[in-house]
N, C-alpha and C positions, 0 to 999 in steps of 0.2 A: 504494500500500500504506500500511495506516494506520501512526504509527509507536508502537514500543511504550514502553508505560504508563511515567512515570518512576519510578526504582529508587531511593530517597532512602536508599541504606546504609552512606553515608558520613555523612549528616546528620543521624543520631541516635546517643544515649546509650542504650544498653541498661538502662543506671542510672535513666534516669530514666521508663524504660515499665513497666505492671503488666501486660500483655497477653502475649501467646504469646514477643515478640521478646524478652521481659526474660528467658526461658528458655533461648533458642538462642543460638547465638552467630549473627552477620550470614551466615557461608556458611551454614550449617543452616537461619537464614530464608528467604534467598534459596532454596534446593532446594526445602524445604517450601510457600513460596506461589507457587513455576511451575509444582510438580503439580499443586496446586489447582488453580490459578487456569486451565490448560491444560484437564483433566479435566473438569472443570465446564462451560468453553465447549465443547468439544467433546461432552461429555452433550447439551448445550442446544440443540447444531445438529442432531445426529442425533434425538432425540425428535422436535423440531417438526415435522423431515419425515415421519418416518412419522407422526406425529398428521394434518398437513395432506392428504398424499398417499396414504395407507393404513389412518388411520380406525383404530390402532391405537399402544397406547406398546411406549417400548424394552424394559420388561418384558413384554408380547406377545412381542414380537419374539425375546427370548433364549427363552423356552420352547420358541417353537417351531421354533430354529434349535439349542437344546440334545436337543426328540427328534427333528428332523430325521436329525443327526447323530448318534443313536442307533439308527439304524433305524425308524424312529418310535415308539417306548414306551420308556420307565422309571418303575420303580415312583418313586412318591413322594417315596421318602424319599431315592435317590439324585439323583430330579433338584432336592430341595431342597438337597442336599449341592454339588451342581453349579453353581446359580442364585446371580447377586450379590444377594440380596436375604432378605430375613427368613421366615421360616416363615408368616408370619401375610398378606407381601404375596403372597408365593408363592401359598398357596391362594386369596385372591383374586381372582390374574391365572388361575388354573385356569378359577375359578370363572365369568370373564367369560369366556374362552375357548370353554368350555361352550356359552353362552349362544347366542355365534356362531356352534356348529358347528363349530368350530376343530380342537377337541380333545373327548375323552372318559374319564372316569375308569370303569376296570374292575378286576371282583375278579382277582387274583394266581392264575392256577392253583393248585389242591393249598393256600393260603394264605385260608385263611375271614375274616381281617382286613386283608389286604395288600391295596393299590389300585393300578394302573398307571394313570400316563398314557399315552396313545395318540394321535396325531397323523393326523387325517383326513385327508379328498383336500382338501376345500374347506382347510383350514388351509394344507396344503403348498403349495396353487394363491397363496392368499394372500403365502407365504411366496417363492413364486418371484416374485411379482409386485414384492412390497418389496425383494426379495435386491440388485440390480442396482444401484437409485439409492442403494441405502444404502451401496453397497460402494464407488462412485465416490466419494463423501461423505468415507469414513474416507481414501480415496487422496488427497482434493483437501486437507484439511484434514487430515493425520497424515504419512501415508507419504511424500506428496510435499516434502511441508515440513521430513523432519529431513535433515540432511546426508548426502551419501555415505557408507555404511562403520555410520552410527551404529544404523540401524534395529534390526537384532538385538541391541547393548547395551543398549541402549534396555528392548527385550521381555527380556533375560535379565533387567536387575535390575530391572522391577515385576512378574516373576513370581517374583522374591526376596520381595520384598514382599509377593504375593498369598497367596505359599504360607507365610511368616510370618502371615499375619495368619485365614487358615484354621485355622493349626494353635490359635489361641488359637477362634477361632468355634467351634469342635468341640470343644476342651476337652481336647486331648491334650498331651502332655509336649510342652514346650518347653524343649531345650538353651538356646538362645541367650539366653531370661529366663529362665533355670534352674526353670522350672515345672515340677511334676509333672504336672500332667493338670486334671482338675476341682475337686479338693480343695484345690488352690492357689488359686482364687479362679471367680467364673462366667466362659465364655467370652464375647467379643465379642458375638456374635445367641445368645444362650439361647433354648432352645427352650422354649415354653409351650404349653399345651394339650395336647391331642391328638399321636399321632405323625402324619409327614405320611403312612404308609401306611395309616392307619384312617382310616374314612369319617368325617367329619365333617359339620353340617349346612352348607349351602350358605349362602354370605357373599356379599350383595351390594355393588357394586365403584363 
C-alpha cells in the first residue's frame, strides 16, 4: 500500500501564506484538502472506467441511473434539479444520450412546452451493463476503506453539505448564511438560457 502524501501542518506559518491556508486555520485545512483531494481521486477512478469499459462519462452514467430510478422519465427540469452538474452540461449529456439511443426527450402531456426525459431499453441495457463494475469500484475504493461504524457519518455530514450547498444553487432562503432567497445574491449554478423543460436546439457534446 502506497503511503500517504506528507501533511507539512506543523511546518508552516499561516502568516506567512497568501493562498487558501492563510484563511483557515490548520484543522479546517487539513478537512478541507482530504475532501478534495479524496473526491477528486475517486471522480478520477470511477470516470476512467466507465470511459474505458463503457464508452460513456460519469455524467452519462448519473442521468441515466437518476431516470432509472425514477421509473424511467422526468421532466427536465426536475432531473436538472436532481443532477450534480450545471444546466448547460446537463443538456449536453441529454443531448449525447440522444444521439446513442440512450434516452429520449418528449412533450409533457397536457404541457405544450414541458419536455420529459425518458430512458430507453438500449440505455437501461447499457446501464445494467456498467451498474456492477462500477458498484464494486465505489466498495473497493470508499466503503471498504472507511473504518467500522464511520460509513453512515460519513454520508450524514456530506449530505449536510450537499443539501447546504443546493439550497444556495437554487436560490432559496438560507438560515444558516442568513440569506433570503435570490435577492441576497445569485445562486451557486444560475441558471441561463432557456428552462430545462422547453425544447431547446440541440448542442453538440
Amino acid at each position: 500500500m502506497s503511503e500517504a502524501a506528507p501533511t507539512p501542518w506543523d511546518d508552516y506559518d499561516p502568516r506567512a501564506l497568501v493562498g487558501t491556508g492563510a484563511h483557515l486555520s490548520k484543522d479546517e485545512l487539513w478537512v478541507w484538502t482530504r475532501v478534495v483531494q479524496a473526491s477528486r481521486l475517486l471522480e478520477e477512478v470511477l470516470a476512467r472506467q466507465l470511459s474505458q469499459d463503457h464508452g460513456m462519462t460519469h455524467s452519462d452514467y448519473e442521468v441515466l441511473v437518476l431516470l432509472d430510478s425514477a421509473g424511467g422519465r422526468l421532466r427536465m427540469s426536475t432531473l436538472a434539479s436532481r443532477a450534480v452538474s450545471s444546466s448547460q452540461k446537463l443538456t449536453k449529456t441529454v443531448d449525447r444520450l440522444e444521439r446513442r439511443g440512450w434516452v429520449e426527450r418528449v412533450p409533457v402531456p397536457g404541457d405544450g412546452r414541458g419536455l420529459e426525459a425518458v430512458l430507453l431499453p438500449a440505455g437501461r441495457s447499457a446501464l445494467a451493463e456498467a451498474s456492477g463494475p462500477h458498484a464494486a469500484l465505489i466498495r473497493r475504493f470508499l466503503l471498504d476503506v472507511l473504518p467500522a461504524g464511520d460509513a453512515a457519518v460519513v454520508a450524514d455530514a456530506m449530505n449536510e453539505v450537499a443539501a447546504h450547498l443546493r439550497t444556495h444553487r437554487d436560490g432559496e432562503a438560507c438560515p444558516r448564511c442568513r440569506t433570503t432567497g435570490r435577492r441576497a445574491g445569485p445562486p451557486v449554478r444560475p441558471q441561463t438560457g432557456p428552462s430545462q423543460d422547453q425544447a431547446v436546439p440541440k448542442v453538440s457534446a
